[in-house]
C-alpha positions as CSV (number, residue, x, y, z in Angstrom):
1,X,9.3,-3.4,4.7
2,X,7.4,-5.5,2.0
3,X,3.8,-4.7,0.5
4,X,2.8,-7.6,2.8
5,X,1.5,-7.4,7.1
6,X,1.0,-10.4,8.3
7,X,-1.0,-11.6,11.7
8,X,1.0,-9.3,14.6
9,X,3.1,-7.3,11.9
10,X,1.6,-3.2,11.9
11,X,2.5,0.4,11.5
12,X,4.1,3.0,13.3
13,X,2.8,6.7,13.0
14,X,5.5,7.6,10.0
15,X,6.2,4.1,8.7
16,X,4.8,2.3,5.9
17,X,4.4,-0.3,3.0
18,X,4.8,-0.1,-0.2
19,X,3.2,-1.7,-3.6
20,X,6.1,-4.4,-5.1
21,X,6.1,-2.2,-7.8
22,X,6.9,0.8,-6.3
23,X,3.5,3.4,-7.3
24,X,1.4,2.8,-4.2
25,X,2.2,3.5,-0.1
26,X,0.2,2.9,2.7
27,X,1.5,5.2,5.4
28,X,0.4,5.8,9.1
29,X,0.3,9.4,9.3
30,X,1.3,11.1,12.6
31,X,-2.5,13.4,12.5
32,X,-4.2,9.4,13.0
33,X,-4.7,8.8,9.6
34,X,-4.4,6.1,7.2
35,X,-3.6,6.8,3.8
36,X,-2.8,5.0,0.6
37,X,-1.3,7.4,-1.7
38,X,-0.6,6.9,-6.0
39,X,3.0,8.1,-6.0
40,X,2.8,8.1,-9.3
41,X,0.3,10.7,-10.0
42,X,1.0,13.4,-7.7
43,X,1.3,11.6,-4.6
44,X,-2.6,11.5,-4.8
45,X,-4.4,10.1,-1.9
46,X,-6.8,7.0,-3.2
47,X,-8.1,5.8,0.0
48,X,-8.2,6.7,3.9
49,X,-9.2,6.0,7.1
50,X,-10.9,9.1,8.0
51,X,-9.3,9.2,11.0
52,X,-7.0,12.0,11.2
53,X,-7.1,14.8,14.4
54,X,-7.0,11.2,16.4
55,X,-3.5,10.9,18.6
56,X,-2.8,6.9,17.3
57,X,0.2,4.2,18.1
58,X,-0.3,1.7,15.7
59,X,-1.9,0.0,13.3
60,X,-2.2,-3.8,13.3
61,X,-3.0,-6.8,11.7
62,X,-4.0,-9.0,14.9
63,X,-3.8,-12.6,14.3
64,X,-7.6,-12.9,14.9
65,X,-7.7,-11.6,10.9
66,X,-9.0,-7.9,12.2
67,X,-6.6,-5.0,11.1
68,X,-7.1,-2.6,13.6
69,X,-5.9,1.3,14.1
70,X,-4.9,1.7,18.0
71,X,-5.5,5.3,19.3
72,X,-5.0,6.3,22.9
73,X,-6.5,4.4,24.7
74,X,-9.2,3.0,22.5
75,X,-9.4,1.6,18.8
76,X,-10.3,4.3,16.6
77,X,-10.6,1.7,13.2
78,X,-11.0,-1.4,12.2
79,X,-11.9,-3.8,9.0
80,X,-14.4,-5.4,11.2
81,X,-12.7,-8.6,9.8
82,X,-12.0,-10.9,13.1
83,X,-12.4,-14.2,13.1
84,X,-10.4,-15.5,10.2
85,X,-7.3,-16.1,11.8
86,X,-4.0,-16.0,10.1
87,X,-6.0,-13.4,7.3
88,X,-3.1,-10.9,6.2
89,X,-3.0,-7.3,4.5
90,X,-1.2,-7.0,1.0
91,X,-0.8,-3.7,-0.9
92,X,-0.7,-5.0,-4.6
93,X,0.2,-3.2,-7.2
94,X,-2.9,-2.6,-8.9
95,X,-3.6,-0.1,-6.1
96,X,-5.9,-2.1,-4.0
97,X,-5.4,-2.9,-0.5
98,X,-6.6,-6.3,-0.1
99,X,-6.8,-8.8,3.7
100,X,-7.2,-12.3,2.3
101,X,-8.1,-15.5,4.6
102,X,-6.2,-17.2,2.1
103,X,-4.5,-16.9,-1.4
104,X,-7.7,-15.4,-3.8
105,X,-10.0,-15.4,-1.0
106,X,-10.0,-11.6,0.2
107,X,-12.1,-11.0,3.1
108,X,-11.9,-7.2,3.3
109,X,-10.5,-4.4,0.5
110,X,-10.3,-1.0,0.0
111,X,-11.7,-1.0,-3.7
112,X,-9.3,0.8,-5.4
113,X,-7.8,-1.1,-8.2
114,X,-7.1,0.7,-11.0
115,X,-7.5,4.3,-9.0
């Protein structure tokens, strides 16, 4: 899979995406969290849902421009970023995991560049 969801594309518990250059993964864990992890250092994790403990099926970027973590049966997280339709998630490889409306105009990130 590419460093790129876009609107309907998600996550699996166990799947992922990775940063083009290789250092960062965003990986639906099977405890209900979300975790980007620096592969580089350790396999550190920079940034996280806070969800884990909750039983979860997927996680996905709806084409409304929400990206959303689906637990059983409610939704357990989300970017609170709907209405911006088409908006997709990237993970770059400066760390940061950004959902843009467009190219350059990011509507929702999880502030860690440069972690």
């Amino acid at each position: 899979m590419s460093n790129v969801l876009l609107p309907g594309q998600g996550l699996t518990p166990g799947n992922s995406i990775t940063s083009p250059g290789g250092r960062y993964e965003l990986i639906l864990q099977s405890d209900g969290n979300l975790v980007l992890y620096d592969r580089w250092e350790a396999h550190r994790a920079i940034w996280a849902s806070n969800t884990a403990g909750h039983p979860v099926s997927s996680a996905i970027m709806q084409t409304d421009g929400n990206f959303v973590i689906y637990g059983f049966p409610n939704t357990i997280w989300a970017s609170n970023t709907a209405g911006d339709y088409n908006a997709f998630l990237v993970l770059q490889d400066d760390g940061n995991l950004v959902i843009y409306r467009r190219i350059e105009q990011p509507l929702w990130a999880s502030g860690t560049a440069g972690q």
